[in-house]
C-alpha positions, 0 to 999 in steps of 0.5 A, a space after each residue: 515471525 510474530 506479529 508484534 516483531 514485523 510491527 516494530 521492525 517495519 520500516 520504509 524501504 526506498 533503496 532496492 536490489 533488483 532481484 525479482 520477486 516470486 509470483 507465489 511470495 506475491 501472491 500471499 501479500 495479496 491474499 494477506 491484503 484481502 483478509 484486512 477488515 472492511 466495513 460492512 464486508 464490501 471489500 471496495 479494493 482492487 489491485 494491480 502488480 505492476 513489474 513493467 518498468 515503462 509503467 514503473 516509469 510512468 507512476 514514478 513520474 506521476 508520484 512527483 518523481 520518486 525515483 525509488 517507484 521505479 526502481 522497486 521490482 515490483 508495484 502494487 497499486 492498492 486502489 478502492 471503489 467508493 461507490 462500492 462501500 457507499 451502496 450501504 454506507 453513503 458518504 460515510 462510506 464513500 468519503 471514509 470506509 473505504 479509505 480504512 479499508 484500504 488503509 488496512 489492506 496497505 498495512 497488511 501487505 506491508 507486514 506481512 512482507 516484513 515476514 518475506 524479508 521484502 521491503 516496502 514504502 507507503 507512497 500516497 504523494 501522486 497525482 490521482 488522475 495521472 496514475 489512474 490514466 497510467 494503470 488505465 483505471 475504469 470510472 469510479 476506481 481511485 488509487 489509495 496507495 501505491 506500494 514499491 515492493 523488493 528486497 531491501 539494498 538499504 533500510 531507512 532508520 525510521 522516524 522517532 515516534 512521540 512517546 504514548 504519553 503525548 497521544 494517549 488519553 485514558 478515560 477510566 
């Protein structure tokens, strides 16, 4: 699938079959999460594959109830370690690189699953200290994103986006 195709094709998915997911197709999301850029090269992310439906539960109840959370086979946590991009960078780094890195990372994976017929949703509505208390995170680490990961049963038509001419501004 060429780029351009998964970037328009994208689209939130919150309604998933329950066929699992191979561990080698996971796999390459990650490794398509790694290759994202980042300032600096500090790679400040870190991320958990969570399958365990107990813990499922427990990030679906701490992202204000979105049931689709659990019902994905598979999450990935896609988190960032501030301290890591701010040993270079500072608060620039600590308050905003490392939040595009894994801005990017998210993006990559959720295309790049687009190209595996897998669907995905960006959840960023949760309660930070309880999914860090779930996932039993060390100080400093701080979930970015979580990702609902499977096979579509139902894809979301999307939102109209406004047109380029009401965000673009050329200065020639």
């Amino acid at each position: 699938m060429e780029i351009l195709e998964a970037i328009n094709s994208r689209k939130s998915v919150r309604k998933f079959k329950p066929d699992s997911i191979i561990d080698e197709n996971i796999q390459k999301l990650l490794d398509a999460a790694i290759k994202a850029p980042t300032a600096g090269n500090a790679q400040p992310w870190y991320f958990y594959v969570i399958k365990d439906k107990s813990i499922k539960d427990a990030l679906s109840a701490a992202s204000l109830g979105q049931k689709f959370v659990n019902d994905a086979p598979v999450v990935i946590a896609v988190c960032v370690d501030p301290e890591v991009s701010a040993a270079k960078y500072g608060d620039r780094g600590r308050y905003l690189y490392c939040i595009q890195d894994s801005a990017a990372a998210v993006e990559n994976i959720m295309l790049a699953a687009v190209s595996m017929d897998l669907g995905t949703c960006w959840v960023g509505a949760f309660e930070e200290e309880k999914v860090k208390q779930v996932l039993n995170m060390p100080a400093g680490r701080r979930p970015a994103a979580l990702i609902p990961l499977g096979y579509p049963e139902k894809i979301d038509e999307g939102f109209k986006r406004k047109p380029l001419n009401e965000v673009v501004e050329y200065k020639n």
